[in-house]
TIDRENTOR-14122 format. One record per residue: residue in three letters; x, y, z of N, C-alpha, C in turn. Coordinates in steps of 0.2 Angstrom, whole numbers, plus 2048, in hexadecimal, padded with zeros to 3 digits. Layout:
BEGIN
AlaXYZXYZXYZ/...
//
This chain:
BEGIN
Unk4A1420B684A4423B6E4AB421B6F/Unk4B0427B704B7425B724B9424B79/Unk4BD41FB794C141CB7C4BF423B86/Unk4C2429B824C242DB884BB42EB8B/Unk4B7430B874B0430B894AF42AB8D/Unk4AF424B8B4AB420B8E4AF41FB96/Unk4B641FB954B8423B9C4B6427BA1/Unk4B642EB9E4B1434BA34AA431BA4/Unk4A842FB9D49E42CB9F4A0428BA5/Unk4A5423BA54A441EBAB4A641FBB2/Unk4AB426BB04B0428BB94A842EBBC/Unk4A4431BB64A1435BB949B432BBD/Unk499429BB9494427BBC495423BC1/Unk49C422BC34A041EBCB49E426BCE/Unk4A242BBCA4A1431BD049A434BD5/Unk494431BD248E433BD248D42EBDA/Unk48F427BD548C422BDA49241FBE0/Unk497422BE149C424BE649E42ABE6/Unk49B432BE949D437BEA4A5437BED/Unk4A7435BEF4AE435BF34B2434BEE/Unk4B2430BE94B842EBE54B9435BE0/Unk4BD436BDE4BE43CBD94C0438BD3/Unk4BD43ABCD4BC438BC64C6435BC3/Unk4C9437BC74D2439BC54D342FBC7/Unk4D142EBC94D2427BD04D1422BC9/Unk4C9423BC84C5420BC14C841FBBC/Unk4C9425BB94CC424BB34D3422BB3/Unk4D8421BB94DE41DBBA4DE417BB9/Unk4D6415BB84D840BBB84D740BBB2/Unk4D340FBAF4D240FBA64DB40BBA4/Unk4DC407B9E4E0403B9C4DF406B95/Unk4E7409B924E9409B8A4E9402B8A/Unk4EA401B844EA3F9B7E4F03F7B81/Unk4F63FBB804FD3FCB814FE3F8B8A/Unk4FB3FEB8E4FB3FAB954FA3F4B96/Unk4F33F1B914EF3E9B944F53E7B8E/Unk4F73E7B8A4FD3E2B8A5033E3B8C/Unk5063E8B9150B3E8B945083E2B9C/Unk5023E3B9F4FF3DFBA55003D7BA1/Unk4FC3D6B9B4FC3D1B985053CCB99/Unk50A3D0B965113CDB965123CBB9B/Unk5113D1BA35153D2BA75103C9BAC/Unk5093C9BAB5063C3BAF50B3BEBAB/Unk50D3BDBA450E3B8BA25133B8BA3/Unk51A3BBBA351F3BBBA65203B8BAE/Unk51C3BABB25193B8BB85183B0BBA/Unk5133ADBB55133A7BB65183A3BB2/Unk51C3A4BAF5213A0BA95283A2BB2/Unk5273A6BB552B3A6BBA52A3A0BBF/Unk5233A0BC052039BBC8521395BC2/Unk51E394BBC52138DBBA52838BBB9/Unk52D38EBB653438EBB953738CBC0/Unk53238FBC653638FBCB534388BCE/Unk52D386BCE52B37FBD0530379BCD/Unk53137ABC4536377BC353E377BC5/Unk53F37DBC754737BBC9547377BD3/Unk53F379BD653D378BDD53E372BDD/Unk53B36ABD7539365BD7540363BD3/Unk543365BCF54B362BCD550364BD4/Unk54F368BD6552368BDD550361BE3/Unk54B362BE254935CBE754A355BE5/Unk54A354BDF54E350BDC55534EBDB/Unk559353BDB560355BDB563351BE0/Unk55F351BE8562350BEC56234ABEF/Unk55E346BEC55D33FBED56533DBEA/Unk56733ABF156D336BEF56D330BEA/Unk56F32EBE456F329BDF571321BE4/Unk56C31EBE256C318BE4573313BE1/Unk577312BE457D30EBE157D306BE7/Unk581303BE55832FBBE85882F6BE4/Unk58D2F7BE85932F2BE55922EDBEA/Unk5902E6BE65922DDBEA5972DABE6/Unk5992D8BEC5A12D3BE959F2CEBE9/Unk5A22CABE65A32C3BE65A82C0BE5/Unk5AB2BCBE95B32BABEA5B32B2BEB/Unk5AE2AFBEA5AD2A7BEB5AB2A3BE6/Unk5AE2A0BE15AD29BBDC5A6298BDE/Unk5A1296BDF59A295BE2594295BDF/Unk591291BDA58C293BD7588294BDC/Unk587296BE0582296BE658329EBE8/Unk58629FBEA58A2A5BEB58A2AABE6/Unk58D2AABDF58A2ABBD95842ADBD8/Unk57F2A9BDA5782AABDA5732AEBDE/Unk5762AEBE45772B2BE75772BBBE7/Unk57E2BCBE457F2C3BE357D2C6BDC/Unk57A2BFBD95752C3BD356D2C4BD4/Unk56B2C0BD95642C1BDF5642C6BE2/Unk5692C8BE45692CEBE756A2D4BE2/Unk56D2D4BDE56E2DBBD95652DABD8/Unk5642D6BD555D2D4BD15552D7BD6/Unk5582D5BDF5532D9BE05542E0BE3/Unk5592E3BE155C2E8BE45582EEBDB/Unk55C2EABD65572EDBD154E2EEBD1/Unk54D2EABD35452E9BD35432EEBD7/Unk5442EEBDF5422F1BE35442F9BDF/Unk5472FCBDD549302BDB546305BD6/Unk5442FEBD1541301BCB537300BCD/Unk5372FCBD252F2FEBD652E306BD7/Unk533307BDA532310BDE535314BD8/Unk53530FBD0537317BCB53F319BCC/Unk544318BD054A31BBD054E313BCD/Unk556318BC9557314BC655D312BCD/Unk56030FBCA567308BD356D307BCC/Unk57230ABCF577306BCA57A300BD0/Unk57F2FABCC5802F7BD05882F4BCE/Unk58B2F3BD45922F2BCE5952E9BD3/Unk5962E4BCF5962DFBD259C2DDBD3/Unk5A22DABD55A72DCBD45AB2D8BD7/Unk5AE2D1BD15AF2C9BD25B92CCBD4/Unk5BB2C7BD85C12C8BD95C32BFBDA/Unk5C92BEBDD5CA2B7BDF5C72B2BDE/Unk5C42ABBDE5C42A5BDD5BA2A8BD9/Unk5B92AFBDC5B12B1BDB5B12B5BD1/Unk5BA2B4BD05B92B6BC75B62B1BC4/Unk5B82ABBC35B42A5BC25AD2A8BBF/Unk5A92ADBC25A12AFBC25A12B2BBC/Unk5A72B5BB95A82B8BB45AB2B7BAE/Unk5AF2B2BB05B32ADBAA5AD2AABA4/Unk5AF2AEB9F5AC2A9B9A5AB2A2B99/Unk5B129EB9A5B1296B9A5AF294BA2/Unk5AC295BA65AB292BAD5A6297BB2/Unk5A329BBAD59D29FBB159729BBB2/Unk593297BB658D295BB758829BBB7/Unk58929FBB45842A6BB65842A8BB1/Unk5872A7BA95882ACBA55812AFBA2/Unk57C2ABBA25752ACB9E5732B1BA3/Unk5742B1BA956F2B5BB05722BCBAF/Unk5762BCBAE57D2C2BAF57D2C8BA9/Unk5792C3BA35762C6B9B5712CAB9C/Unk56B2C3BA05642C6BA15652CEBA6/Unk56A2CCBAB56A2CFBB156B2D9BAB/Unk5702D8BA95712DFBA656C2E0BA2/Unk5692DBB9D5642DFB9A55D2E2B9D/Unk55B2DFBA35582E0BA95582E6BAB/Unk55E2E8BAD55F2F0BB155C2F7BAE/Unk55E2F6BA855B2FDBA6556301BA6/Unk557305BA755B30CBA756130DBAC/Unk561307BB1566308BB656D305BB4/Unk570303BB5577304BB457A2FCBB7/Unk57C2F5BB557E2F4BBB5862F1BB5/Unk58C2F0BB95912EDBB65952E9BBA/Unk5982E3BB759B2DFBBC5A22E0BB8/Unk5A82DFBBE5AD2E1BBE5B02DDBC1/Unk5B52D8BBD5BA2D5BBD5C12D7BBE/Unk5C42D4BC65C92D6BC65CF2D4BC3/Unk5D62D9BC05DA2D6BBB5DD2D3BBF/Unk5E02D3BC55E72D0BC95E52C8BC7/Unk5DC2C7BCA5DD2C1BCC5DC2BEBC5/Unk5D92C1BC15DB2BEBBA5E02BDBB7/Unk5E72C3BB85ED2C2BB65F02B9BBB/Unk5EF2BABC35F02B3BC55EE2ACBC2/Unk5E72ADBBF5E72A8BBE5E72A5BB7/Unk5E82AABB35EC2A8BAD5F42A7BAE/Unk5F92A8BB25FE2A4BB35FC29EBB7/Unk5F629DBBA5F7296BBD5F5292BB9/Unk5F1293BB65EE291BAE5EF28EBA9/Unk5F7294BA75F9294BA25F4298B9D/Unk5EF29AB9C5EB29DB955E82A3B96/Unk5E72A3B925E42AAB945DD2AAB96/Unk5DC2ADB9B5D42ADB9D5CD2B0B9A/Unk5C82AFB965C42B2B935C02B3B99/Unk5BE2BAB975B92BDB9E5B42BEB98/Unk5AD2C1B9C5A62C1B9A5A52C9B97/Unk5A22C8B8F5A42CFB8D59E2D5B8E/Unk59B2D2B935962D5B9959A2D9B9C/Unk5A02D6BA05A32D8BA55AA2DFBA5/Unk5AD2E0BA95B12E7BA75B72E5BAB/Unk5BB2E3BA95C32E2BAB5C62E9BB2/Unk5C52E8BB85C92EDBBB5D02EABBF/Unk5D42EFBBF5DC2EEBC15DB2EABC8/Unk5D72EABCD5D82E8BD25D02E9BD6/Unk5CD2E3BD65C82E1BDD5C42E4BE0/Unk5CA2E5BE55C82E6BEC5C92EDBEA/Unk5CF2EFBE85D02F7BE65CA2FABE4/Unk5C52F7BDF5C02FABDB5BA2FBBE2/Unk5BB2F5BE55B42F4BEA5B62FABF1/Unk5BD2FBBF35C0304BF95BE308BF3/Unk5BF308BED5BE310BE95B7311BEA/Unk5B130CBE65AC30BBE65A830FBED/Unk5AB30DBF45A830DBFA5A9313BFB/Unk5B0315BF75B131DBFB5AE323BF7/Unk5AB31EBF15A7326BEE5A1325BEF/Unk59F322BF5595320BF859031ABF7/Unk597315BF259230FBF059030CBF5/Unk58B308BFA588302BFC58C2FEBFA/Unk58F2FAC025922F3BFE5902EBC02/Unk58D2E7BFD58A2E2BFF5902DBBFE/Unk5902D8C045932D3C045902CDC03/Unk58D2C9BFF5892C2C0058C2BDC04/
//
């Protein structure tokens, strides 16, 4: 039996058992091959759409979540003090990486608190090791300021080894106002 036959057999037997409909109605929803995989495309285009758009809905919502950032100084020579602003990066990491988001942290030794970062006079230097390899995926970096290292290598006479953990910036306090004014958190211990 072809294709059309079995169409009029079946628009004639709706016709019989619903007199109102006209046989033209019936064989309208008959489908070519061609039709059901033009339908076929167009649902699956359809859904590769809603799955697309969920994903850009949920990278949105995401987007918008402000990045967790935190600059602490340290400006006081202090193993105690010291201890401190590594205790606090440390649970500041913790807490962040409980709820899955990453925290970057920027620490940031100036005045008599570079000592934290001197190579020959850091009580910290193992903590400070651990502390970076700890962070990741998050980011954290200590930043030694130059002025007070330039001072204290003339009051010194030598030159100052700093920790090759750490990151030489021009000025301090300068780093810790740019730091603020681009959204960082700032923690004073």
């Amino acid at each position: 039996m072809t294709v059309g036959a079995v169409i009029a057999r079946s628009a004639a037997t709706r016709q019989s058992m619903l007199p109102c409909c006209k046989m033209d109605c019936f064989a309208s929803l008959a489908m070519t091959n061609g039709q059901t995989l033009r339908i076929s495309k167009m649902i699956g285009r359809l859904a590769t759409a809603a799955v697309l758009s969920i994903a850009f809905a949920v990278s949105a919502i995401a987007a918008d979540t402000k990045p967790h950032r935190v600059t602490i100084q340290i400006d006081q020579n202090d193993p105690q003090v010291m201890n401190l602003v590594l205790n606090n990066a440390t649970n500041v990491i913790e807490h962040y990486r409980a709820k899955n988001e990453d925290v970057d942290i920027d620490v940031v030794a100036y005045g008599p608190g570079l000592h934290m970062l001197r190579s020959d006079t850091s009580p910290v230097q193992d903590r400070i090791k651990r502390l970076k390899d700890m962070v990741f995926p998050g980011k954290i970096q200590f930043s030694a300021c130059n002025n007070t290292r330039q001072g204290m290598e003339k009051t010194e006479g030598h030159e100052i080894p700093i920790l090759p953990d750490a990151t030489i910036v021009p000025s301090g306090v300068v780093h810790l106002m740019e730091l603020q004014e681009q959204g960082w958190s700032y923690v004073r211990p």
